[in-house]
C-alpha positions in Angstrom: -140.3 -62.0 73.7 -139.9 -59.0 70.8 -137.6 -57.2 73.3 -135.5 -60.7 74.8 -134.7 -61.1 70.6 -133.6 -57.2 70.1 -131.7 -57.1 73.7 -130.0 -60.6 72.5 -129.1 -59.1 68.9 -128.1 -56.2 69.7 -126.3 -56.7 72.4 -124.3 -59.5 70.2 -124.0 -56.8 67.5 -122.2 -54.4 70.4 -120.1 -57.3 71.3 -118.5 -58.5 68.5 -117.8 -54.5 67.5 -116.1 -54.4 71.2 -113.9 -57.4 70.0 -113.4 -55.8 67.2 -112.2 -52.8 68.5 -109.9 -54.6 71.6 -108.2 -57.2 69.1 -107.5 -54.4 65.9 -105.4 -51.1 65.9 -109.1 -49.8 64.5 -109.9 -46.3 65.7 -113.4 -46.2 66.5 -114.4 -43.6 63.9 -113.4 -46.2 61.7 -115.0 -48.9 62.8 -118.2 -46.9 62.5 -118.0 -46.4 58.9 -117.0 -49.9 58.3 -120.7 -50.8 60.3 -122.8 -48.1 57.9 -121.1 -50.0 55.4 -121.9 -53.2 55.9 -125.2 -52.7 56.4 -125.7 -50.9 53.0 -123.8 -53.9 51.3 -126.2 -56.2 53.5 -129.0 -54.5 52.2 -127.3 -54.3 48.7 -127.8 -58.5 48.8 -131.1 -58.4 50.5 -129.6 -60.0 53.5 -130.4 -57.4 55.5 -133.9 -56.9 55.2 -134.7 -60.9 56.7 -132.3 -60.3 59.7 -134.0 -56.8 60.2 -137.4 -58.6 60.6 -135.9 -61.4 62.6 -134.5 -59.1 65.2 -136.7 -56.3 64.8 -134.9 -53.1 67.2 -131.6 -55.1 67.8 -131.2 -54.7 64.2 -132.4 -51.2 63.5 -130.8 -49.4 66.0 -127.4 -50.0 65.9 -125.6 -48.4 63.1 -125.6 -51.6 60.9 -129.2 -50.2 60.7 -128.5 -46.8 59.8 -126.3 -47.9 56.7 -129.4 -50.4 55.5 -131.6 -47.4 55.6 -129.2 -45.1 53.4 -129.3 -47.8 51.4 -133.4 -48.4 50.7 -133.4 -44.5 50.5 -131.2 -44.2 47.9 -132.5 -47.1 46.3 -135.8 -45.3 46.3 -134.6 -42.3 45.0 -132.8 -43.7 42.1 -136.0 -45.5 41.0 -137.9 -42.2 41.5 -135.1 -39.6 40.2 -132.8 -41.3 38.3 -129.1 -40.8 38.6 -129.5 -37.6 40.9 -131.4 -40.6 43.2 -127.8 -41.4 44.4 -127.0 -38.2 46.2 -130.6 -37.3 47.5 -131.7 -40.5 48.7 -129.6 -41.0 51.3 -130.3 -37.3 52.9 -133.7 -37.6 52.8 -134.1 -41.3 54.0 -131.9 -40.0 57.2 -132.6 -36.8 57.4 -135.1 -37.2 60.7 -132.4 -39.6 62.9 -129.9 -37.2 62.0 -132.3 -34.4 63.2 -133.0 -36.5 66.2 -129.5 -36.8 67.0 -128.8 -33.3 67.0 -131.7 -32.0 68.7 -131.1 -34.3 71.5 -127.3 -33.9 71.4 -128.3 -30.2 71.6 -130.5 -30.9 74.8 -128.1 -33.1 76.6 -125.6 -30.5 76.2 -127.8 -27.7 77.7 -128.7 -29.7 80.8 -125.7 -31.3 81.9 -122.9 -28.0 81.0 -120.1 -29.8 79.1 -116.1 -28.8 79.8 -113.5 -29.0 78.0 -110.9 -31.6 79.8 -107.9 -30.1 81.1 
């Protein structure tokens, strides 16, 4: 039933960014950033955290998810380092997705010879 809730969720998640993106002038990079945004604010009001639990993967996957944890890792760091918390939290709380990403990215590049479009 875990992954019925975090197909649902996330799937709804994808959805109301796709309206989002049809019914504005929104670029998509845009839209992104406004996602890592609102789930740093959500986790700002510890709203984020509940829904997280709620929905477990459908939450934490899509980028609303990434935002929430730059969020706890700069929270983290601030309590740990003080002021410089701000700007090393987030790296280090992200710093194995991102690595992720571009190891993958890397791999998927290798096996499948990109072109440039013509």
């Amino acid at each position: 039933m875990d992954y019925v809730k975090a197909f649902l969720i996330g799937g709804i998640i994808c959805a109301l960014v796709q309206i989002l993106l049809d019914r504005t002038k929104l670029m998509p990079g845009r839209v992104m950033v406004l996602l890592v945004c609102t789930g740093a604010v959500l986790g700002f009001c510890n709203i984020y955290k509940p829904f997280q639990e709620f929905a477990g993967a459908g939450a934490s996957v899509p980028l609303l998810g990434f935002g929430n944890v730059l969020w706890q890792g700069v929270k983290e760091a601030v309590d740990k380092s003080g002021f410089l918390g701000i700007f090393q939290g987030g790296f280090k709380a992200s710093a194995v997705g991102i690595c992720a990403a571009l190891v993958f990215g890397y791999l998927a590049s290798v096996t499948f010879e990109p072109r440039m479009k013509k």
